[in-house]
Every structure is written in structure tokens, then in C-alpha cells.
FIPASE-941809 format. One record per residue (C-alpha): x, y, z; residue number from 1; residue in three letters. Coordinates in steps of 0.05 Angstrom, whole numbers, plus 5000, padded with zeros to 4 digits. Layout:
<pts>
     xx     yy     zz   num   residu
      X      Y      Z   NUM      ALA
...
</pts>
This chain:
<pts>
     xx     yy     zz   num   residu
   5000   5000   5000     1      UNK
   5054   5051   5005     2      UNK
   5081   5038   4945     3      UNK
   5029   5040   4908     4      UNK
   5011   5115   4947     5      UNK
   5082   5130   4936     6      UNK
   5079   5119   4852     7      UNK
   5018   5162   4859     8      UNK
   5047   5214   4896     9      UNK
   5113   5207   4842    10      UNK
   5059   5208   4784    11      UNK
   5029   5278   4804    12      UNK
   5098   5311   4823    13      UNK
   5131   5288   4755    14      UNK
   5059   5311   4718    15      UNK
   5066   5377   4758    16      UNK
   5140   5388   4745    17      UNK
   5131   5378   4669    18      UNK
   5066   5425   4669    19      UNK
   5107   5484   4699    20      UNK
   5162   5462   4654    21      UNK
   5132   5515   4595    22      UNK
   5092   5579   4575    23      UNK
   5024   5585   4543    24      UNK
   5003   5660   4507    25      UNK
   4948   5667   4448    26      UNK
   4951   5712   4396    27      UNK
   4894   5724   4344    28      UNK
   4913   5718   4270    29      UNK
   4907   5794   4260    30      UNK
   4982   5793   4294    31      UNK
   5044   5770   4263    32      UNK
   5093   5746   4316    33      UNK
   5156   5762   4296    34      UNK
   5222   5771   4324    35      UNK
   5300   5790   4323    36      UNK
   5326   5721   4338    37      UNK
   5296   5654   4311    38      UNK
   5259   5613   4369    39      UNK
   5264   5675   4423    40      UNK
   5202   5707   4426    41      UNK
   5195   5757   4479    42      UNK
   5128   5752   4526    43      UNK
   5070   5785   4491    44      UNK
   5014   5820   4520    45      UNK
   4958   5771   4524    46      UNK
   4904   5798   4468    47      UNK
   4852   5760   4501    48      UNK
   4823   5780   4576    49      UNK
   4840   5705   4595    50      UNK
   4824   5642   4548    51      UNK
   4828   5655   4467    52      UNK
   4754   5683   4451    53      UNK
   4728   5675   4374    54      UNK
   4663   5700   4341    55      UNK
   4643   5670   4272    56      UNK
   4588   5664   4226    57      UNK
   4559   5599   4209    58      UNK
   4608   5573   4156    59      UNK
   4663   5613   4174    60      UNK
   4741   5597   4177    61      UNK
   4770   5633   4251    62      UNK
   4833   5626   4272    63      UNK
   4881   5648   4337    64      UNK
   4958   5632   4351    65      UNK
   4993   5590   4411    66      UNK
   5058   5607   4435    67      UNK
   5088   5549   4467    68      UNK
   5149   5573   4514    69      UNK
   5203   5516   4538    70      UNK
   5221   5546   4610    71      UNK
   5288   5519   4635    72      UNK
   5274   5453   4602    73      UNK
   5278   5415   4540    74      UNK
   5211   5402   4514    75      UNK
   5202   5338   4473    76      UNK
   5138   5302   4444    77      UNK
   5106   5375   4441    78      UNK
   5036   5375   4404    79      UNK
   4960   5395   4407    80      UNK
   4905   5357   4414    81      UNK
   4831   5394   4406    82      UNK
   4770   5370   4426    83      UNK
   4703   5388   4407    84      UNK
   4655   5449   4415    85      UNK
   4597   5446   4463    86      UNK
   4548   5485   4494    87      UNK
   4499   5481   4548    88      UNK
   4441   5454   4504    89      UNK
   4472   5398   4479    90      UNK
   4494   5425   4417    91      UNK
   4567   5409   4395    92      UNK
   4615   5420   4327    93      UNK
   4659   5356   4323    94      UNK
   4731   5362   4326    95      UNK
   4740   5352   4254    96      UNK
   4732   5425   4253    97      UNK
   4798   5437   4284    98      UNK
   4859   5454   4232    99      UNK
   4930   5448   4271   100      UNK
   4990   5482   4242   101      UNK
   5064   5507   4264   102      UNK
   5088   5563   4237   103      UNK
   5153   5573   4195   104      UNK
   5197   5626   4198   105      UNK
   5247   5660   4149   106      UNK
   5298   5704   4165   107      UNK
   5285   5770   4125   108      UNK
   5349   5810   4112   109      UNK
   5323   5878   4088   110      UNK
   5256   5897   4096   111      UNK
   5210   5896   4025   112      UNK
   5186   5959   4040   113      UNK
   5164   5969   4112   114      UNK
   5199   6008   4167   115      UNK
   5219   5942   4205   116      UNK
   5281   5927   4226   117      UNK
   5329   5881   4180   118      UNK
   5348   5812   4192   119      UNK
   5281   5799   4228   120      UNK
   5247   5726   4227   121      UNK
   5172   5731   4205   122      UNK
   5124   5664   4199   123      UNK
   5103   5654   4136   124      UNK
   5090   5573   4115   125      UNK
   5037   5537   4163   126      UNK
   5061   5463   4167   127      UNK
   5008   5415   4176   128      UNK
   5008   5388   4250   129      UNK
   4999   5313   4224   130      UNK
   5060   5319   4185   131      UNK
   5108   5341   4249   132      UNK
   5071   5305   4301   133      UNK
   5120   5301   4359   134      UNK
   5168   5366   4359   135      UNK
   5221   5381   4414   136      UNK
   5229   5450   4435   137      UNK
   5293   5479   4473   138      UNK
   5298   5516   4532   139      UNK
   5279   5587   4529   140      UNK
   5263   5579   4457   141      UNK
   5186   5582   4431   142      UNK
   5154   5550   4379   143      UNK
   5080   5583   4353   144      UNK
   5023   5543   4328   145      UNK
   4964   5568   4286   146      UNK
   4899   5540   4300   147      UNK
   4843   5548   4255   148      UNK
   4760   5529   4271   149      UNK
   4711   5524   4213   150      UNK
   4642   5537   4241   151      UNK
   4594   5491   4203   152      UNK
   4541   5523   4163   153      UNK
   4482   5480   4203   154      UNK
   4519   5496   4268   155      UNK
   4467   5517   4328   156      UNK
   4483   5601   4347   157      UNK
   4500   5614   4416   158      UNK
   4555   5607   4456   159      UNK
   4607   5542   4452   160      UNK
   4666   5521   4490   161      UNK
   4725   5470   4474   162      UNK
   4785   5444   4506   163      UNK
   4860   5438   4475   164      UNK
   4907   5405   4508   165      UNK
   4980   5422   4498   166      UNK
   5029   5368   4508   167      UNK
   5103   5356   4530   168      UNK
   5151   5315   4556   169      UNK
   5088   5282   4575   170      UNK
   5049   5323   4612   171      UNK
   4989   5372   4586   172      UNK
   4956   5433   4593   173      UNK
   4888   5450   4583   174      UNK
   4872   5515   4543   175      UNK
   4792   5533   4542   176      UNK
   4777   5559   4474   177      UNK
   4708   5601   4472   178      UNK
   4668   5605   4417   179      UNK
   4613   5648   4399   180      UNK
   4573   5622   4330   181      UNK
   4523   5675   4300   182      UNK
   4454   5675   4271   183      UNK
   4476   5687   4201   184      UNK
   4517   5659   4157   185      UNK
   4583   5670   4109   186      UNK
   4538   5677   4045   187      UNK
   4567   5640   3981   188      UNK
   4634   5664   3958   189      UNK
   4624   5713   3886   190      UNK
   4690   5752   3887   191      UNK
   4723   5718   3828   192      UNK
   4789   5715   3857   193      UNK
   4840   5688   3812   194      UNK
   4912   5663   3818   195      UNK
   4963   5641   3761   196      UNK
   4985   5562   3771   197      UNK
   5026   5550   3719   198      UNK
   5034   5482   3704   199      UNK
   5087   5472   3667   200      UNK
   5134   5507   3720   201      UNK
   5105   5470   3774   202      UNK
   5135   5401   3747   203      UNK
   5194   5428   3729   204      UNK
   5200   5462   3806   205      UNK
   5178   5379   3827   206      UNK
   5227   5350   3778   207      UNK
   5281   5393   3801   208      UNK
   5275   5387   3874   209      UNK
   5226   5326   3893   210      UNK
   5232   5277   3834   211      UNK
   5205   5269   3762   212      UNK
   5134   5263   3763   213      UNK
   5104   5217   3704   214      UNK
   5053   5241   3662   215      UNK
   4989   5203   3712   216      UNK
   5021   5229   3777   217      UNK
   5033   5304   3743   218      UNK
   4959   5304   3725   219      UNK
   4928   5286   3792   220      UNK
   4982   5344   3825   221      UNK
   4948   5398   3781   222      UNK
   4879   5377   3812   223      UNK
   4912   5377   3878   224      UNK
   4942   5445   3876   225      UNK
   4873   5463   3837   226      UNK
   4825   5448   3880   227      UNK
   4874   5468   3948   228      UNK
   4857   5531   3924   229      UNK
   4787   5524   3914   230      UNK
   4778   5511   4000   231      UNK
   4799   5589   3994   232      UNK
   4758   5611   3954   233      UNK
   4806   5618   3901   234      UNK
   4815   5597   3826   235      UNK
   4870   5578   3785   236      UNK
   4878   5613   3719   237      UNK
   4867   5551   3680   238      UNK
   4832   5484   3701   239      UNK
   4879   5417   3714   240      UNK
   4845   5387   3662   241      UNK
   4832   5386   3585   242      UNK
   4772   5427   3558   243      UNK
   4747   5365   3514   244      UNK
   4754   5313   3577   245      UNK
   4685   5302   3619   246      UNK
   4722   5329   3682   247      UNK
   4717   5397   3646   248      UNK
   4634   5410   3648   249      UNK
   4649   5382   3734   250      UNK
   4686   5432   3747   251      UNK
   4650   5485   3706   252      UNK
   4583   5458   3746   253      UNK
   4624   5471   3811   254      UNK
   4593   5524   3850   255      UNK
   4660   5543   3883   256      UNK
   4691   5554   3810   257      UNK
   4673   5625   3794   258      UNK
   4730   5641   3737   259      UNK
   4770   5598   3690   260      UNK
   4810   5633   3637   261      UNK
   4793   5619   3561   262      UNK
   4850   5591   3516   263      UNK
   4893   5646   3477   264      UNK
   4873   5669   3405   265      UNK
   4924   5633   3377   266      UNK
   4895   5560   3400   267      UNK
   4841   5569   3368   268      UNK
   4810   5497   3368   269      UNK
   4819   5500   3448   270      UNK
   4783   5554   3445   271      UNK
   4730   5534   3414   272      UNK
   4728   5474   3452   273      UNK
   4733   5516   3517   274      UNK
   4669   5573   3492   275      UNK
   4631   5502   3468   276      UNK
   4638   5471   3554   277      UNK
   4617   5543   3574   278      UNK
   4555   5545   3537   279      UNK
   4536   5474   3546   280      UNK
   4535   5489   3617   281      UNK
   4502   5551   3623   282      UNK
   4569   5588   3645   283      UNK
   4596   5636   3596   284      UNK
   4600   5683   3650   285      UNK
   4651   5651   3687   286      UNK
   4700   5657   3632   287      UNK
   4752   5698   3615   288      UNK
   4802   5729   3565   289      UNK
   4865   5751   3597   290      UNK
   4923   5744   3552   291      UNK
   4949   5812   3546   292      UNK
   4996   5836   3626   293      UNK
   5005   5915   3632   294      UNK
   5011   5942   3566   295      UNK
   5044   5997   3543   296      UNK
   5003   6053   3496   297      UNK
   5040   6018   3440   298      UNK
   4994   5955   3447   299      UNK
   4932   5986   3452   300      UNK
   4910   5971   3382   301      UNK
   4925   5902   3402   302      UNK
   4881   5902   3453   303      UNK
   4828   5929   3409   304      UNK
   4840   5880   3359   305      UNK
   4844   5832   3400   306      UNK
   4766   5851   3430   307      UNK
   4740   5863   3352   308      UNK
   4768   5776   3347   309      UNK
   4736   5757   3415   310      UNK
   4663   5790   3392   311      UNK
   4664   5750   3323   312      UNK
   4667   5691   3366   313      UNK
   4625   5699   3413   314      UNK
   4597   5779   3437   315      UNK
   4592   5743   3516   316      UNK
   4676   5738   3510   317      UNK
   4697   5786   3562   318      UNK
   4770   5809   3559   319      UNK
   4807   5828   3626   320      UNK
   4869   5874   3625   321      UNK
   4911   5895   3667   322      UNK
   4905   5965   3669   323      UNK
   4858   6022   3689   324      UNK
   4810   6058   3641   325      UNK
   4827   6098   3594   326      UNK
   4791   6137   3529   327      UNK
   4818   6097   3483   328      UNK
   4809   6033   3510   329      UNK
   4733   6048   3534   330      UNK
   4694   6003   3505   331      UNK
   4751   5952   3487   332      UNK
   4753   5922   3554   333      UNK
   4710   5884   3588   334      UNK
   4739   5879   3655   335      UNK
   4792   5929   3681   336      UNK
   4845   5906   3727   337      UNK
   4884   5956   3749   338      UNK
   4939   5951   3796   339      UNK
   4916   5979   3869   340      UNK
   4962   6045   3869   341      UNK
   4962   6044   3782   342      UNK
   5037   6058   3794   343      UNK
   5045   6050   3707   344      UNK
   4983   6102   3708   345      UNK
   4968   6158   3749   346      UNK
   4996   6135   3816   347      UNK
   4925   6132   3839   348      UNK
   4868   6100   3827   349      UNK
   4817   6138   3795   350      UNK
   4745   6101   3831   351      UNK
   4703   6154   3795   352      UNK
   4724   6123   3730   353      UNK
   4722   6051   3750   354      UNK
   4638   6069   3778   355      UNK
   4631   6095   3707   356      UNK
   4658   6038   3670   357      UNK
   4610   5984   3729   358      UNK
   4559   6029   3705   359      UNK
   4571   6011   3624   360      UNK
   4554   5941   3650   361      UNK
   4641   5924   3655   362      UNK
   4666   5887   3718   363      UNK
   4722   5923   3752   364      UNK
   4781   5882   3786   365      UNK
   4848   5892   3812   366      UNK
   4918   5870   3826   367      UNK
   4977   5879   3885   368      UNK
   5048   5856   3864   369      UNK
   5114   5882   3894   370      UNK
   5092   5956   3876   371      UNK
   5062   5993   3909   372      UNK
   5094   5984   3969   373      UNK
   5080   6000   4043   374      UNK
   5037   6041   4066   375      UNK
   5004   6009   4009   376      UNK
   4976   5946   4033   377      UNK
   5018   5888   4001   378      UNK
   5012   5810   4006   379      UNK
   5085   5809   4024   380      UNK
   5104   5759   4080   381      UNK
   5143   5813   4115   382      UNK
   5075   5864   4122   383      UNK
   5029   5864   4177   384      UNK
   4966   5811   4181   385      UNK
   4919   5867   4166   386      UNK
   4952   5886   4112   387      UNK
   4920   5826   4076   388      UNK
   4854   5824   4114   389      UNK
   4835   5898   4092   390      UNK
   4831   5874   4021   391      UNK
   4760   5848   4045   392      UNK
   4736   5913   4071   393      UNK
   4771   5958   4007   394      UNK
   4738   5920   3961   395      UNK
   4670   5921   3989   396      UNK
   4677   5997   3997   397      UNK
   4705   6013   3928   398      UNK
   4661   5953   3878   399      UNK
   4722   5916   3861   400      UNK
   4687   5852   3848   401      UNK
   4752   5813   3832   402      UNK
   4832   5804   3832   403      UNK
   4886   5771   3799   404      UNK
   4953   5755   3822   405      UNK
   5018   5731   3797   406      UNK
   5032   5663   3810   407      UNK
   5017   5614   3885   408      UNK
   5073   5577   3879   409      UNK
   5135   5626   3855   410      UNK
   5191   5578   3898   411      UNK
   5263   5575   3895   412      UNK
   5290   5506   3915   413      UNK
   5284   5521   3990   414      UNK
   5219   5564   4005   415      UNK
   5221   5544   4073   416      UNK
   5285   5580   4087   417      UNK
   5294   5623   4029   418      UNK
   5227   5671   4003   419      UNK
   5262   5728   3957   420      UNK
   5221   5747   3905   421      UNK
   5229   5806   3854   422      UNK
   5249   5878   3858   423      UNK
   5272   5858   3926   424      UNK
   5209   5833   3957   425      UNK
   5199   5784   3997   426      UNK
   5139   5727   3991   427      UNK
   5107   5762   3923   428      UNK
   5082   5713   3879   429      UNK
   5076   5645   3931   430      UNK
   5019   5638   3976   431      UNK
   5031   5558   3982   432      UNK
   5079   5505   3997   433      UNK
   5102   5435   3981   434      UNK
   5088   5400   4036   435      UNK
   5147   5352   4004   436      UNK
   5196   5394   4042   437      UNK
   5172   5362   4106   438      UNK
   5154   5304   4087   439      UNK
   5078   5307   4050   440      UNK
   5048   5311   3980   441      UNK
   5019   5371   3951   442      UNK
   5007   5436   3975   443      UNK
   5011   5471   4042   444      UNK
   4982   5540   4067   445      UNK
   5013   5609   4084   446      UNK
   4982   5656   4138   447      UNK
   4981   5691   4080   448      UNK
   4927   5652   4042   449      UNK
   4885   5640   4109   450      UNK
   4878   5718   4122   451      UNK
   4866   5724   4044   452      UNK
   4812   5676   4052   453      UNK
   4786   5715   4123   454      UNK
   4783   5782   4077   455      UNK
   4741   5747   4023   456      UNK
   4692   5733   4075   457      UNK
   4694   5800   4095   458      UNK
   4680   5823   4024   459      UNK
   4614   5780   4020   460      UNK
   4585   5793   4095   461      UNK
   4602   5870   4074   462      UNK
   4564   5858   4006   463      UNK
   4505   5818   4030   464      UNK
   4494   5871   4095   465      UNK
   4510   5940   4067   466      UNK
   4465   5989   4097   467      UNK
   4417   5983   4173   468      UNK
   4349   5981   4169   469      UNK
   4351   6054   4196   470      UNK
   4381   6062   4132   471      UNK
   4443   6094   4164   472      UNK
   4505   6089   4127   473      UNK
   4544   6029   4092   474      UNK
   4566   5964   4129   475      UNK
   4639   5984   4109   476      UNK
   4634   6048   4152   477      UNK
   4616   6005   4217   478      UNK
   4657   5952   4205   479      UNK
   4726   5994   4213   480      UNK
   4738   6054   4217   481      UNK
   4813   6034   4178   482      UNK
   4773   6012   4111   483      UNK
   4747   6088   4106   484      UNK
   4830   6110   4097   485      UNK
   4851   6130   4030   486      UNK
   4890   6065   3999   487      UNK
   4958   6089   4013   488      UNK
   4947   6102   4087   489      UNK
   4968   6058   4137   490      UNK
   4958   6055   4208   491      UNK
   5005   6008   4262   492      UNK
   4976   5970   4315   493      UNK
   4902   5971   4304   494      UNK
   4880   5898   4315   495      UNK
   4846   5914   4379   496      UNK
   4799   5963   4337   497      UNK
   4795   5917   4291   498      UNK
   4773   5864   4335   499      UNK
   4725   5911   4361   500      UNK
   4695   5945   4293   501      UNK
   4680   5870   4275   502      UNK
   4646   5857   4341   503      UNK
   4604   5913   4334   504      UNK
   4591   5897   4259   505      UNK
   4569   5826   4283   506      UNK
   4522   5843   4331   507      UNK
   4484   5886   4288   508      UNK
   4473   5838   4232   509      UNK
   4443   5786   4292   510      UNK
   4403   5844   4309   511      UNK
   4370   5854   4246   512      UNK
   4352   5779   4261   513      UNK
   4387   5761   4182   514      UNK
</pts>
């Protein structure tokens, strides 16, 4: 008998010892946690007053950060297990909801364009939990883990609460994670968000750095990258599959498929193919012609030429371009794209002109890429979160209706450690990984394309709820006060308002009783 009460006894001490043996702190995603010196991150102010705290609507993605902090110990077999929501009438969201991920961090050596200081280490690539299941952690070093919830769109409203346990060196701590699911939901996505994949380069990056693909395995990692995207809301360019195949018209019929580009002028039996799937299916209007990138006046007559070819086909042809409108273009282009500052225009957007051109019946879109820079906001990795998530709220306010954006996959051999992109930028042009780096198959997120994905549900709660019933003015006004600054205007340290501004904005959509 006192053994056994003295391998109790041993049991709790040890569990106690390995408890106290590290740091908890929670960040939302509206922070990026960076720092001077990999793996030493200094004790943040706690965001939330006491456990992490989300609100979401029915069907949509939140998300928060852990900081785990290795005291005087080393911490091995580290990971997080999540279980699932509850409330206090029995309703629950399984924990299937959960999304675990760690972030990585890459050392920046001169800032892209913000005032930060150089050499500093921002997280970038989320790495799947279940692909680094046990990690080890060394003393006084941290390691940060992003956690993200999607609310199901049946879920019950009211007020939920979860447990997480963090484990090492095998002991745990319990972190309560309260959840508060609206009366309304994330309406269906229409922003027809669109990002180049280009094929071709992607098996050459794969030959080059994983292993040759053959021709089979090559065509299911073009669906896979594909339809990775599509959980974000965003297309590819061009499908992963041949116009004449039958997977063509299923991915047309997808509701989550919003834009495919048409083949260029020059195949013209592709593109006949492609206009033939379109109409078959009832969805010309997802289509689009963009073949022609920020020309110069010289190519103008190109451009109308190239709209006078497109209307012999087929008048419902509508040709994007990257640029904003002009005189001599009106009535050439079908959808203007011009870059957010239109730094190879005026500087400035001109959103008088882009209202008159929505009003002709043309969709207006636009585009970031390393210009313009900060206080622009950029999709750069070394840029604030918000940076990103204001795209939502901007493009509500101004009726920019879509984007696209270079490329989601613009690696060097070692993305993980090394993210220079052009014009000395860092993180322009990739918002994925290959998980093949550490040890998966396909595609792995950036913060980057979860707080992309967060502003694209702000752009359709903002579009759905625009004015009160008091008629008082738009949604984008009460939302935050940071989408009513001019573009090029930026303003540090604001995710507490922003927190706020949404939490207002949230409770007066449940009011209306939508």
C-alpha cells in the first residue's frame, strides 16, 4: 500500500513538474509574431482577457495563435490535441473542425518595403500538424502554432466552448477555447478571385527538387494544387484538366469555380472547345480572356484588335486587362484590372472612372504585386496581418468585384528557408507550399492565404449587409473605421479596433435577426 501511494504521489509531482516546465500565450491571427532572433520570442501582451475568445458566422474559417514557451527545460513530444465544441444545450461541432498548424519562419534581411528592422524572422508557411507530430522545443526557445475552427454552416448560434490540450515531455495543459457562433451565415463566395498556377513550371519546380513526376502522377498534382485553392475561395487561371475531357463541364458545374481563363487566340481549336463547355453548361459568365499583362500605349491597338476577334466569336467573351480605364480603351475592355496604386498610370486609382465603367455594365478588378509598396497594403510575408485582411473591407467599399495575382507557387528550391522574390520583395508571387519539404504531398498553406481567405469573407458579409434598416450608412463604415482610409494610408497597431469594429459589425447583423 505505500508503494502504490508512493507511485501516485511520484505520478502527480513528475505531471506537475513537466506542466510548469513551459509557457502558454494566444495571439489572434490579425498579429504576426515576429522577432530579432529565431525561436526567442519575447512575452506578449495577452490579446485575450484570459482564454482565446472567437466569434464567427455559420460557415466561417477563425483562427488564433499559441505560443508554446520551453522554461528551463527541454521540451520533447510537444503537440495539440483539440476536442470538440459544446454548449449548454447539447449542441456540439465535432473536432474535425479543428485545423492544427506550426508556423515557419524565414529570416528577412532587408525589409520589402516596411519600416521594420532588417534581419528579422517573420512566419510565413503553416506546416500541417499531422506531418510534424511530435516536435522538441529547447529551453527558452518558443515555437507558435496556428489554429484554425471552421464553424459549420448547420451549426446551432449561441455560445460554445472547447478544450486543447498542449502536450510535452508528457504532461498537458488545458487551454479553454470560447466560441461564439452567430445567427447568420458567410453567404456564398462571388468575388472571382483568381491566381496564376502555371503548370508547366510547377513540374519542372517537382522534377528539380522532389523527383520526376510521370505524366498520371503530374495530372492528379494539378487537381491537387487546383482544388487546394478552391477551400479558399480561390481559382487557378486555367483548370487541371483538358477542355474536351468530361472532368471539364464538373468543374465548370462547381459552384466554388467562379472564373476559369479561356484559351489564347492563337489556340484556336481549344478555344473553341473551351466557349463550346461554357455554353453547354450555362456558364459563359465565368469565363475569361486575359492574355494581354500591363501594356504599354503601344499595344493598345492590340488590345482592340484583339476585343473586335473575341466579339466575332462569341459577343459574351469578356476580355480582362491589366490596366485602368482609359479613352481609348473604353469600350475595348470588358473587365479592368488595374493595379491597386496604378503605379504604370496615374499613381492613383481613379474610383470615379472605375463606377463609370461598372455602370457601362464592365466588371472592375484589381491586382497587388511588389509595387506599390507599404503604406500600400501588400501580400508580402514581411507586412502586417491586416495588411491582407483589409483587402475584404477595400473592396466592398470601392466595387472591386475581383483580383488577379501573379503566380501561388513562385519557389526557389528552399521556400522554407529562402522567400526572395522580385524587385527585392519578399513572399510576392507564393501563397503555398510543398508539403514535400517536410515530408507530405501537395500543397501547404501560408498565413498569407488563410487571412486572404478571412478578407474574402469579409467582402461577401460587407456585400450581403451593406446598409441598417435605419438606413444609416454602409456596412463598410461600421465595420472599421481603417477601411474608410485612403489606399495608401496605413495605420500600426490597430488589431484591437479591429477586433472591436468586427464585434460591433456582428452584433448588428444578429440584430436585424438576418
Amino acid at each position: 500500500m505505500r508503494l502504490f501511494l508512493s507511485s501516485i504521489l511520484i505520478f502527480f509531482i513528475t505531471s506537475a513538474v513537466q506542466v510548469d516546465s513551459f509557457d502558454l500565450h494566444y495571439q489572434p491571427s490579425t498579429i504576426k509574431i515576429t522577432t530579432p532572433e529565431k525561436g526567442v520570442i519575447a512575452t506578449p501582451q495577452n490579446f485575450y482577457n484570459g482564454w482565446p475568445t472567437l466569434r464567427a458566422a455559420r460557415g466561417e474559417w477563425e483562427s488564433f495563435q499559441i505560443i508554446i514557451t520551453a522554461r528551463k527545460v527541454l521540451l520533447k513530444n510537444v503537440h495539440i490535441e483539440p476536442q470538440s465544441f459544446e454548449n449548454s444545450l447539447g449542441a456540439s461541432i465535432s473536432q474535425n473542425c479543428w485545423m492544427i498548424f506550426r508556423e515557419n519562419y524565414v529570416q528577412i534581411p532587408h525589409p520589402s518595403a516596411r519600416h521594420s528592422p532588417p534581419n528579422l524572422w517573420w512566419p510565413d508557411a503553416l506546416i500541417p500538424q499531422n506531418l510534424q507530430p511530435r516536435i522538441s522545443i529547447d529551453p527558452g526557445k518558443s515555437e507558435v502554432f496556428w489554429l484554425t475552427v471552421r464553424v459549420p454552416q448547420n451549426a446551432e448560434p449561441g455560445n460554445y466552448l472547447s478544450h486543447i490540450d498542449v502536450w510535452a515531455n508528457g504532461g498537458k495543459r488545458t487551454v479553454k477555447v470560447l466560441l461564439q457562433v452567430e445567427p447568420f451565415a458567410i453567404p456564398a463566395p462571388t468575388m472571382r478571385a483568381n491566381v496564376a498556377v502555371y503548370y508547366d513550371v510547377l513540374r519542372d519546380w517537382y522534377t528539380k527538387n522532389s523527383g520526376a513526376l510521370t505524366d498520371a502522377q503530374f495530372a492528379e498534382l494539378k487537381k491537387e494544387y487546383y482544388d487546394f485553392l478552391l477551400q479558399y475561395h480561390i481559382n487557378a487561371y486555367d483548370l487541371p484538366v483538358p477542355w474536351n475531357s468530361p472532368e471539364a463541364s464538373q468543374y465548370i458545374n462547381n459552384p466554388k469555380v467562379l472564373s476559369v481563363r479561356l484559351p489564347p487566340l492563337s489556340q484556336k481549336n481549344e478555344l473553341a472547345t473551351a466557349i463550346d463547355v461554357l455554353k453547354k453548361n450555362h456558364a459563359m459568365a465565368k469565363g475569361y480572356y486575359y492574355w494581354i499583362d500591363e501594356p504599354s500605349p503601344e499595344r493598345y491597338s492590340e488590345i482592340i484588335d484583339t476585343e473586335r476577334q473575341l466579339r466575332e466569336i462569341d459577343p459574351a467573351i469578356k476580355q480582362c486587362v491589366t490596366i485602368a480605364p482609359n479613352k481609348i480603351l473604353d469600350g475595348s475592355v470588358d473587365i479592368w484590372c488595374p493595379n491597386i496604386g496604378n503605379f504604370l498610370g496615374l499613381g492613383h486609382l481613379d474610383f470615379g472612372a472605375l463606377a463609370a465603367q461598372r455602370k457601362k455594365g464592365r466588371e472592375t478588378w484589381w491586382y497587388t504585386m511588389v509595387i506599390p509598396k507599404y503604406p500600400y497594403p501588400t501580400w508580402l510575408v514581411d507586412d502586417e496581418a491586416l495588411s491582407v485582411r483589409r483587402y475584404g473591407g477595400l473592396m466592398a467599399k470601392y466595387g472591386i468585384s475581383g483580383f488577379v495575382y501573379s503566380m501561388a507557387h513562385g519557389w526557389g528550391p528552399d521556400p522554407l528557408h529562402n522567400i526572395a522574390s522580385y524587385a527585392g520583395t519578399y513572399g510576392d508571387g507564393t501563397l503555398v507550399y510543398p508539403s514535400e519539404l517536410v515530408g507530405g504531398h501537395g500543397p501547404m498553406p501560408s498565413i498569407r492565404l488563410m487571412l486572404l481567405r478571412d478578407a474574402m469573407e469579409d467582402y461577401e458579409l460587407m456585400k450581403k449587409y451593406p446598409q441598417w434598416k435605419d438606413g444609416s450608412d454602409n456596412a463598410t463604415n461600421s465595420f472599421s473605421w481603417f477601411y474608410q482610409l485612403q489606399l495608401n494610408s496605413s495605420i500600426d497597431n490597430v488589431p484591437r479596433i479591429f477586433a472591436a469594429m468586427r464585434d460591433s459589425y456582428y452584433a448588428r447583423i444578429a440584430a436585424m435577426g438576418k
